[in-house]
C-alpha positions in Angstrom: 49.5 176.5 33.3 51.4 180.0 33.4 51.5 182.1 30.0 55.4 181.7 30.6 55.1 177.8 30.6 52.2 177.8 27.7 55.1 180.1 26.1 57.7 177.2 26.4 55.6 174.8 24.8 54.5 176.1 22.0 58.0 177.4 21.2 58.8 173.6 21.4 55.7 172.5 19.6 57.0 174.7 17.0 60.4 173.7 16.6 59.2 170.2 16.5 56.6 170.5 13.5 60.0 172.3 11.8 62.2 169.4 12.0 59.6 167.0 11.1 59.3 169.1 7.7 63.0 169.7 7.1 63.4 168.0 3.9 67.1 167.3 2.2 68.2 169.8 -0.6 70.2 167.6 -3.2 72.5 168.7 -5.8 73.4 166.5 -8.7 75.7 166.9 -11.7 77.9 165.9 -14.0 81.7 166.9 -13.8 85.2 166.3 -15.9 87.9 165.1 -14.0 88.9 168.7 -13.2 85.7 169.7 -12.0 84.1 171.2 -14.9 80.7 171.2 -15.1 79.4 173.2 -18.1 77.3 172.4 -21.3 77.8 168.5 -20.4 74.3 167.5 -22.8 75.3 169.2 -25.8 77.4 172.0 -28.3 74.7 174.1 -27.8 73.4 174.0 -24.3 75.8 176.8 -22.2 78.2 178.4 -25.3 78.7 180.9 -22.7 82.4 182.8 -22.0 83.3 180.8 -25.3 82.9 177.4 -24.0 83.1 175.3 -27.1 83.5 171.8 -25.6 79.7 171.2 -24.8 78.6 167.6 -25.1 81.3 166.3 -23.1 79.4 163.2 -21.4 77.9 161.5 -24.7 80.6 159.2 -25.4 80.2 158.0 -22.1 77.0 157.1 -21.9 75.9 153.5 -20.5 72.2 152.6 -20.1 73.1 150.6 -17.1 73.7 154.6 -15.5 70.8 154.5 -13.0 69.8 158.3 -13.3 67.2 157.9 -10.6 69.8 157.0 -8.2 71.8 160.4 -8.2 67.9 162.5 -8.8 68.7 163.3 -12.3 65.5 162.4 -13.3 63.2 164.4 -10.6 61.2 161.8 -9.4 60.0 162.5 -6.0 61.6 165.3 -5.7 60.9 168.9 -6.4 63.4 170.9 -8.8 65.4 173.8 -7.7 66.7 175.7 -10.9 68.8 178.5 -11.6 67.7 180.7 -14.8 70.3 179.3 -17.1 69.3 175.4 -16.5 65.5 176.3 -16.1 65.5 177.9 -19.8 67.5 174.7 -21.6 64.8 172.5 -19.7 62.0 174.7 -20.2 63.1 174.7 -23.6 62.9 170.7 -24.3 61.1 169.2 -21.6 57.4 170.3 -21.9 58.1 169.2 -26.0 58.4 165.4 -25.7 55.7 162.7 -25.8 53.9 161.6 -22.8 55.9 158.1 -23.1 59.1 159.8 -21.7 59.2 158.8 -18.2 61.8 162.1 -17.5 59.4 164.5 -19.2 56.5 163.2 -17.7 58.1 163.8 -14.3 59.7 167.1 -14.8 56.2 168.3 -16.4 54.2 167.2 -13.1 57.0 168.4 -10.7 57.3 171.6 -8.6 60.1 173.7 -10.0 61.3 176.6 -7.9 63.6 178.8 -10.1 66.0 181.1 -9.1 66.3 184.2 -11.2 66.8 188.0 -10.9 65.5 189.1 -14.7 62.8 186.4 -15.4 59.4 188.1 -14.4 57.0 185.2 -15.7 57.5 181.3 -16.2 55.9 179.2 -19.0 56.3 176.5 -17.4 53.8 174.5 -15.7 54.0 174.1 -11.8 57.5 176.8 -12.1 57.4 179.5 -9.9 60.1 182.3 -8.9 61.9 182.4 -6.1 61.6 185.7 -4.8 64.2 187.9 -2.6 67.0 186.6 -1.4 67.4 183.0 -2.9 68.9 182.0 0.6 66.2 182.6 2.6 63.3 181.5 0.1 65.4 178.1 0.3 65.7 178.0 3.6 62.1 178.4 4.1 61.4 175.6 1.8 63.3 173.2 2.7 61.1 173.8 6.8 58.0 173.1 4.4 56.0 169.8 3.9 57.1 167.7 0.7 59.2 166.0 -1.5 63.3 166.6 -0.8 64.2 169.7 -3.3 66.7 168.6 -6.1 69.2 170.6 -7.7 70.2 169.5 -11.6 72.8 171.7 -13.5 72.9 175.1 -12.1 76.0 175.8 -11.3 76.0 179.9 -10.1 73.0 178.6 -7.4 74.9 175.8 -6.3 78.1 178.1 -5.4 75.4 180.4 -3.5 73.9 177.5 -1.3 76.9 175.8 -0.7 78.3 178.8 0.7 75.5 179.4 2.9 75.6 175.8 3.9 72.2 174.8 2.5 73.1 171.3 0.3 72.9 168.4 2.3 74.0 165.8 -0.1 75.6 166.0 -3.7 75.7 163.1 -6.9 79.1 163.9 -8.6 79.5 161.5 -11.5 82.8 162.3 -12.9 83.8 161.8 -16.1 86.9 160.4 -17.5 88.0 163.9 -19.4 90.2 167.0 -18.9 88.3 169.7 -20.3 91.3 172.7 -18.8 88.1 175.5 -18.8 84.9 176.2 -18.2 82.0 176.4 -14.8 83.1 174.4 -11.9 81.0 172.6 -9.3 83.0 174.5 -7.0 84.4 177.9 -8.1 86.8 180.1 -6.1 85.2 181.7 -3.1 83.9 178.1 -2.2 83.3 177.0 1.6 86.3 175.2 3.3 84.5 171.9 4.7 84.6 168.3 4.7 82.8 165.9 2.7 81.9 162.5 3.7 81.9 159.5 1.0 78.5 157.6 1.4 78.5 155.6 -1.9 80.8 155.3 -5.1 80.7 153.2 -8.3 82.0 152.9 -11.4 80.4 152.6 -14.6 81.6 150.4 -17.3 83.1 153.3 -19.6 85.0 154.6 -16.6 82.2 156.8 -15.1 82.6 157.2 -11.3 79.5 157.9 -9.5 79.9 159.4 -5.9 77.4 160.4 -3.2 78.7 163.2 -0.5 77.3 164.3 2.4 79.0 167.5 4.6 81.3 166.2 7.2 81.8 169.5 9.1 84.8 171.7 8.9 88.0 170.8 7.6 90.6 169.4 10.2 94.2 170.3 9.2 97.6 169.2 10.5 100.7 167.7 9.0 100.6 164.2 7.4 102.6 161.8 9.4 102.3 163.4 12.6 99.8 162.7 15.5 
């Protein structure tokens, strides 16, 4: 065999090994009917640019919510966290008894964490993401493992949907107008399709919806061919 054809090959044998690693990226959260995603646990969890409406989801709550369905819980996944959500979970997670099945799997789980100021991670199993956050995810998701799951942070979630890196998102929308506040999807968003894959509803009017991209958007004028 010719180093041209041994060449060929290997480039293959490469390409091959990458898209047998190439694990989904997931990003789940919580929104109000107007897309609002901030502070949704609690007053205190993101005050930030005055947001004074934190807590939003608790009077929603149903314990027939299957958190494991949309990733909320981590299990079998490893997290991807931006600064802001990685503090509030670093915060309480790590604090609660071993009989938590959430804590227990957010302890044990890889947690990749996007961050320009943080320099060290308490943590266990967190590490930074260094560089460009784009490429470092981009490079893990061509890794061996579990898929990568994004919970809460919104500023990573408007970079990686821009750069086309989420392969599926877990909405579950909440019955309130909250009029301010971090949106799933700010201005400067992508133009593209989504494609329903499964929906219900909760019994205190909680709609839970999984999306996977559909391509680009395709525009005409209703009522014509």
């Amino acid at each position: 065999m010719d180093r041209s054809v041994q060449f060929t090959v290997g480039a293959h044998d490469v390409i091959q090994s990458s898209e047998r690693y190439m694990r989904k990226l997931i990003a789940s959260t919580f929104t109000s009917l107007d897309g609002v995603m901030q502070a949704p646990g609690g007053p205190d969890e993101d005050p930030t640019e005055d947001f004074t409406l934190g807590g939003w989801t608790s009077a929603f709550w149903d314990d027939a919510m299957d958190l494991s369905a949309a990733g909320f819980d981590g299990k079998d996944r490893e997290l991807v966290l931006g600064r802001k959500t990685y503090e509030i979970f670093e915060a309480y997670w790590p604090h609660q008894t071993e009989d938590n099945p959430i804590a227990r799997t957010f302890n044990a789980a890889k947690k990749h964490v996007a961050s320009r100021t943080l320099k060290s991670l308490k943590w266990n199993n967190s590490s930074i993401l260094g560089g460009d956050v784009v490429s470092a995810i981009t490079a893990l998701k061509g890794q061996p493992g579990h898929d990568l799951q994004i919970i809460g942070s919104g500023n990573l979630i408007q970079t990686l949907q821009v750069a086309s890196l989420i392969d599926e998102y877990h909405v579950w929308t909440y019955p309130v107008v909250l009029g301010r506040g971090k949106r799933l999807f700010e201005t400067g968003a992508r133009p593209c399709a989504l494609r329903l894959v499964a929906s219900q509803v909760s019994a205190s009017g909680v709609v839970t919806s999984t999306y996977v991209p559909a391509g680009d958007l395709v525009l005409g004028t209703v009522g014509q061919a």
